[in-house]
ChimeraX commands (.cxc) that place a marker at each C-alpha (Angstrom):
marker #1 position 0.00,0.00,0.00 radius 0.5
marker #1 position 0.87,3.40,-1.11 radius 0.5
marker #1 position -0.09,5.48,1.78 radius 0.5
marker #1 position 1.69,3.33,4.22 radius 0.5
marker #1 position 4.62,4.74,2.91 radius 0.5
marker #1 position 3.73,8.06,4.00 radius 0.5
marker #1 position 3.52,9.50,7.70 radius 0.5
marker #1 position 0.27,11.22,8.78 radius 0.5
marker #1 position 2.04,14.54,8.86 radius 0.5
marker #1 position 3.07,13.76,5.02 radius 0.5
marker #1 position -0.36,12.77,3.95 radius 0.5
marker #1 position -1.93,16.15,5.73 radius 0.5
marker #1 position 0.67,17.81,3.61 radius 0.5
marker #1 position -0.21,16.33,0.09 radius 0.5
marker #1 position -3.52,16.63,1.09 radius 0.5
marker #1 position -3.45,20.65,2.36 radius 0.5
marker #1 position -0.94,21.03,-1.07 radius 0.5
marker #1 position -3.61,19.45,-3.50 radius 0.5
marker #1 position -7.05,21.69,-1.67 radius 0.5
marker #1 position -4.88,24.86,-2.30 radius 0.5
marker #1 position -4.25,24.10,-5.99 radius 0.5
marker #1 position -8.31,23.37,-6.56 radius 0.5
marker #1 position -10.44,25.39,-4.41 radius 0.5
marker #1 position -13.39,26.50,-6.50 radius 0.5
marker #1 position -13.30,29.86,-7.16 radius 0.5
marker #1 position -10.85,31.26,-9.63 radius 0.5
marker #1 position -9.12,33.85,-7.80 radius 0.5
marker #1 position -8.31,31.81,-5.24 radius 0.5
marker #1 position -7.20,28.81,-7.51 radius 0.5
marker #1 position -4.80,31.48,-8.98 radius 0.5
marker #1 position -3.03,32.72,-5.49 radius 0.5
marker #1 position -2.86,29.22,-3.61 radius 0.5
marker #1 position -1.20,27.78,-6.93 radius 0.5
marker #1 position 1.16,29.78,-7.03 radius 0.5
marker #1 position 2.06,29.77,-3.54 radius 0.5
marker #1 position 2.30,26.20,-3.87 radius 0.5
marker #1 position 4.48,26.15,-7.27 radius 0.5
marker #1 position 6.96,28.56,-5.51 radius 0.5
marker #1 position 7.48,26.48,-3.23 radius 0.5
marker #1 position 5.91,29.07,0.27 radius 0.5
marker #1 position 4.56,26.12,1.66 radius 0.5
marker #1 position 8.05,24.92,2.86 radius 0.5
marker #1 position 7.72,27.92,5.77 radius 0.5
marker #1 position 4.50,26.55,6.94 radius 0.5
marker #1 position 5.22,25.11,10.25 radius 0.5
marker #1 position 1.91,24.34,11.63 radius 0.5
marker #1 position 0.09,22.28,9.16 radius 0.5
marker #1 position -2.86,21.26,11.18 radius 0.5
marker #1 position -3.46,25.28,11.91 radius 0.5
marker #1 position -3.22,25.77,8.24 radius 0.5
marker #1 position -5.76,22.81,7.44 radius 0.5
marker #1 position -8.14,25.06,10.18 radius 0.5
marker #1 position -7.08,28.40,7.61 radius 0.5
marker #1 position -8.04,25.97,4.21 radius 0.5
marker #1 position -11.30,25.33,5.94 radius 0.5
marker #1 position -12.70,28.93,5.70 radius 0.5
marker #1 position -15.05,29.64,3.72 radius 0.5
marker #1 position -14.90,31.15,-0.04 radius 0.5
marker #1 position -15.77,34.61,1.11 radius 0.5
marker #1 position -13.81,34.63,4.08 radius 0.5
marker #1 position -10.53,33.95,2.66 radius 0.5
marker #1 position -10.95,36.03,-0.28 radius 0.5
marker #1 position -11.31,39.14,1.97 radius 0.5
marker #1 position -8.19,37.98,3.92 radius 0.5
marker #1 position -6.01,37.00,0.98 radius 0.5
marker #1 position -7.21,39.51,-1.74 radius 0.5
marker #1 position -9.15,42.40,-0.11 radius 0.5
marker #1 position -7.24,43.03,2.58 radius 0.5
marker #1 position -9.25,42.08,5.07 radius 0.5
marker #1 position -7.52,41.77,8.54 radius 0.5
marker #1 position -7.03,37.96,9.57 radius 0.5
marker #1 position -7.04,37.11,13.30 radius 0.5
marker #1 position -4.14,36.61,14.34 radius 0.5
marker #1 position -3.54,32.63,14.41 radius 0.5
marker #1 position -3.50,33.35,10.48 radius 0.5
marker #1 position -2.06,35.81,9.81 radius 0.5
marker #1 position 1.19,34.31,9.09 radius 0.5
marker #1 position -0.37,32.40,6.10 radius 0.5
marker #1 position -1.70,35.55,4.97 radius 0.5
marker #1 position 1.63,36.80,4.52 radius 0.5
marker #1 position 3.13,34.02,3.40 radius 0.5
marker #1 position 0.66,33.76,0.86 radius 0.5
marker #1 position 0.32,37.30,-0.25 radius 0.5
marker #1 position 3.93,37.77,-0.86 radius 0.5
marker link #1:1,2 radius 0.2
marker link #1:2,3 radius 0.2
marker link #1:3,4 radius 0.2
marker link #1:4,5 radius 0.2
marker link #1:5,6 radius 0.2
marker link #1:6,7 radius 0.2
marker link #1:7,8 radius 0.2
marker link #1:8,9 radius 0.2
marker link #1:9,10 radius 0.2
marker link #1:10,11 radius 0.2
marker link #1:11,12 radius 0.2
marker link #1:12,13 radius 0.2
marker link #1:13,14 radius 0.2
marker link #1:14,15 radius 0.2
marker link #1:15,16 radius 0.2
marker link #1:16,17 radius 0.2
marker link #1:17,18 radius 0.2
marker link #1:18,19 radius 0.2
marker link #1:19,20 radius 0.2
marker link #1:20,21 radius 0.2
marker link #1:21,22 radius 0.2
marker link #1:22,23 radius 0.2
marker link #1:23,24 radius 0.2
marker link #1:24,25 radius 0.2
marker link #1:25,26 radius 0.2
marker link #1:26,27 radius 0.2
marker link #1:27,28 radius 0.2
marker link #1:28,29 radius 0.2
marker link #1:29,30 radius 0.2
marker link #1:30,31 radius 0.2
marker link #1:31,32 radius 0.2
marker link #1:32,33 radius 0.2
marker link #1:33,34 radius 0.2
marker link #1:34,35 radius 0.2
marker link #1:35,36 radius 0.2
marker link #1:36,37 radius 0.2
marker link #1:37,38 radius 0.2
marker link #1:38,39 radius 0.2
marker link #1:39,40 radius 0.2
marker link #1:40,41 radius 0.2
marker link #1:41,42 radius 0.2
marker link #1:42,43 radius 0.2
marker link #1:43,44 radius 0.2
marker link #1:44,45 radius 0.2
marker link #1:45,46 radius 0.2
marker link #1:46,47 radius 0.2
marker link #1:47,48 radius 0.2
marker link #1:48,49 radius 0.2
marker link #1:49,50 radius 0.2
marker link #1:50,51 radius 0.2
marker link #1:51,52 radius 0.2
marker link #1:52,53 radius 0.2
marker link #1:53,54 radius 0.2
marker link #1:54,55 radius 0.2
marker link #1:55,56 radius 0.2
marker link #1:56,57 radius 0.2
marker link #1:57,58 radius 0.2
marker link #1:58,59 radius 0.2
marker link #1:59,60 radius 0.2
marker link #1:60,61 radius 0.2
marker link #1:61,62 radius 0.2
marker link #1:62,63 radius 0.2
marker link #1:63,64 radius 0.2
marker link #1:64,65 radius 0.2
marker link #1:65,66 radius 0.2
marker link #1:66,67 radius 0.2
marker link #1:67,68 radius 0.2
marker link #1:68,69 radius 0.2
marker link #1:69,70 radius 0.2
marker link #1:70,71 radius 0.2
marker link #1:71,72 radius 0.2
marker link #1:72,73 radius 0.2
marker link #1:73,74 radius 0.2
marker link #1:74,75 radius 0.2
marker link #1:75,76 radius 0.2
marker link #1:76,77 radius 0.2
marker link #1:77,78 radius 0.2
marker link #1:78,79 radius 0.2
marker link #1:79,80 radius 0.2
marker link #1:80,81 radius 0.2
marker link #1:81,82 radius 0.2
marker link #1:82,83 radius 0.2
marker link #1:83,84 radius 0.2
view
């Protein structure tokens, strides 16, 4: 088996990697994509925080990643890395 291979940490990681790259809307497809192909999600150090910051909704993380919305604070740090 495949996924045996893997640790849980790694499979959150694919699994976090592959929701940013198809999200639904297409703004949003376009930023996480990128952030993914440049290789940004190396600095994430808290991938089960960042799996809570995936599970936003639409709306929400639009205002945070393209209107400028303030995030709270426990994302922020994806907000930068994201926006840079």
């Amino acid at each position: 088996m495949i996924a045996a291979s893997y640790t849980s940490e790694e499979l959150l990681k694919r699994k976090l990697r592959y929701q940013c790259q198809y999200r639904g809307t297409c703004e949003l497809d376009v930023i996480l994509r990128k952030f993914v192909a440049e290789g940004r999600d190396a600095y994430v150090t808290d991938w089960s925080l960042f799996e809570q910051f995936l599970a936003e909704p639409e709306p929400v993380l639009t205002d945070w990643l393209i209107n400028g919305s303030e995030a709270p604070e426990e994302y922020q740090v994806f907000v930068a890395l994201i926006g840079k």
